[in-house]
C-alpha positions as CSV (number, residue, x, y, z in Angstrom):
1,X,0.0,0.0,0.0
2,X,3.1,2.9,0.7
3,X,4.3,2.1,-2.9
4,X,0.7,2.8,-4.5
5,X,0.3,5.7,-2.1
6,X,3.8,7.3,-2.8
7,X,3.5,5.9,-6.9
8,X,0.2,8.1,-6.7
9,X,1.9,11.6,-4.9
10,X,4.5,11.0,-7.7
11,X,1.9,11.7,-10.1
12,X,0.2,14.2,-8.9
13,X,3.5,16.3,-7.9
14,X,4.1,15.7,-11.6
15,X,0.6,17.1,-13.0
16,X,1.0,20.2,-10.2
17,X,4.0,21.0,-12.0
18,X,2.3,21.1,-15.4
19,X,-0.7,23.2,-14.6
20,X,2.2,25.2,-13.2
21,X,4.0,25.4,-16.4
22,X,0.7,26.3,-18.1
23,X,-0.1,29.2,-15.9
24,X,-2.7,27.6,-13.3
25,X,-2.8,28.7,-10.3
26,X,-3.0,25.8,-7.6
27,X,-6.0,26.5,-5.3
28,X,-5.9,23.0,-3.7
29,X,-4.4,19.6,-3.2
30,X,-6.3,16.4,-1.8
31,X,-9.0,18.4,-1.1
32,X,-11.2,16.3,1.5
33,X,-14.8,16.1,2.5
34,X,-16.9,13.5,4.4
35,X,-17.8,12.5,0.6
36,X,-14.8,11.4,-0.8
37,X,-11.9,13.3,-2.1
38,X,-10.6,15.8,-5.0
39,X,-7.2,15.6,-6.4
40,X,-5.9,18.5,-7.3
41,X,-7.9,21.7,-8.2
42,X,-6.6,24.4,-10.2
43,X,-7.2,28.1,-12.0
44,X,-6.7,30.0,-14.7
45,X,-8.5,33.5,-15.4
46,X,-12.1,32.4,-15.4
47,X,-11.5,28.3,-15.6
48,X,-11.6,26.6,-12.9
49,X,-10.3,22.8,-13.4
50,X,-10.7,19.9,-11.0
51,X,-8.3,17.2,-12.2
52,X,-8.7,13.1,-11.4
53,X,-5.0,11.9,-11.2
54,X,-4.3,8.0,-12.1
55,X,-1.0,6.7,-11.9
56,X,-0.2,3.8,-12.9
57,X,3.3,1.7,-13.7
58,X,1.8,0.4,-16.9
59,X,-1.0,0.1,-19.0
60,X,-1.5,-3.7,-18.2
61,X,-5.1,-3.3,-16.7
62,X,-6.1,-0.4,-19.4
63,X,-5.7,3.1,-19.7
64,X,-5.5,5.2,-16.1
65,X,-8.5,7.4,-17.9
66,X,-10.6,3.7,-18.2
67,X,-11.0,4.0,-14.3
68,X,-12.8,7.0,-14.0
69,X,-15.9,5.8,-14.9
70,X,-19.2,7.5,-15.0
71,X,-19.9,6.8,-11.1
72,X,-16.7,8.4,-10.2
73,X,-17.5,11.0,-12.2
74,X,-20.4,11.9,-10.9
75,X,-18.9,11.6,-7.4
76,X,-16.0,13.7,-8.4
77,X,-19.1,16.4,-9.6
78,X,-20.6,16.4,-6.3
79,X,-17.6,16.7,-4.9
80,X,-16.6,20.2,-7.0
81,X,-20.2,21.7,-6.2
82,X,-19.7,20.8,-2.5
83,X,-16.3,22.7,-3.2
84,X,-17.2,25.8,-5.1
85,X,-20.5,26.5,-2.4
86,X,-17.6,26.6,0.3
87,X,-15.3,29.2,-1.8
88,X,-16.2,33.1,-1.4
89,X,-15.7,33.6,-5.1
90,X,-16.9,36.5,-6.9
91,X,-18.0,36.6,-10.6
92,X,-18.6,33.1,-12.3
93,X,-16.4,30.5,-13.1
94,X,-16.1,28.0,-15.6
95,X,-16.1,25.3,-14.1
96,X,-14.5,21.8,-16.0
97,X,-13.4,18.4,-15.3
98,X,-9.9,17.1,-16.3
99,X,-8.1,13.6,-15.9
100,X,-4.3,13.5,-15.9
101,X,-3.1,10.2,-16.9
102,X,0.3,9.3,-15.2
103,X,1.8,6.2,-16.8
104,X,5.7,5.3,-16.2
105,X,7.3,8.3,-17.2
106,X,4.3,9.5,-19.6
107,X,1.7,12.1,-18.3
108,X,-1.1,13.2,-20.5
109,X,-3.9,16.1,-19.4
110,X,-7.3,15.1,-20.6
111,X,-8.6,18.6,-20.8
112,X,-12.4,19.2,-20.1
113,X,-12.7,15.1,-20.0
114,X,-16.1,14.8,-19.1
């Protein structure tokens, strides 16, 4: 279990650092509620972008991408409104859903993925 939990901070140090190098700003990391959890939630101007982060070793069970299926994404929707009513924001968002992919040494941003 410490390998798949330090496998999965790997990745998600490594997306954080590409938002970064695309000008988001990171608003949060493991965000938690009673619900479940968000990975890594980011901005830029207007867009707001909660990102699902799968690391894997290999492709050998499918794509990382493959496991977020349409429960988790609702879950992971929940989860974002639960965020933004907590957030004194002004002005609208836009608000969208990404999934980072985090395979070996490959990363891949699925921008606006469901």
């Amino acid at each position: 279990m410490a390998y798949n939990q330090a496998l999965g901070r790997w990745g998600e140090d490594r997306v954080v650092r590409w938002y970064r190098r695309h000008g988001f700003e990171i608003l949060e990391r493991n965000w938690r509620s009673r619900h479940g959890e968000l990975d890594v939630i980011v901005r830029r101007g207007p867009v707001v972008a909660v990102c699902e982060v799968k690391t894997r070793s290999s492709n050998a069970f499918g794509t990382p991408a493959e496991a977020v299926d349409w429960q988790k994404q609702r879950r992971i929707r929940r989860l974002a409104a639960q965020w933004l009513s907590e957030q004194e924001r002004k002005g609208a968002v836009k608000l969208r859903f990404d999934v980072a992919e985090v395979v070996g040494r490959d990363l891949r941003v699925i921008e606006s993925a469901f």
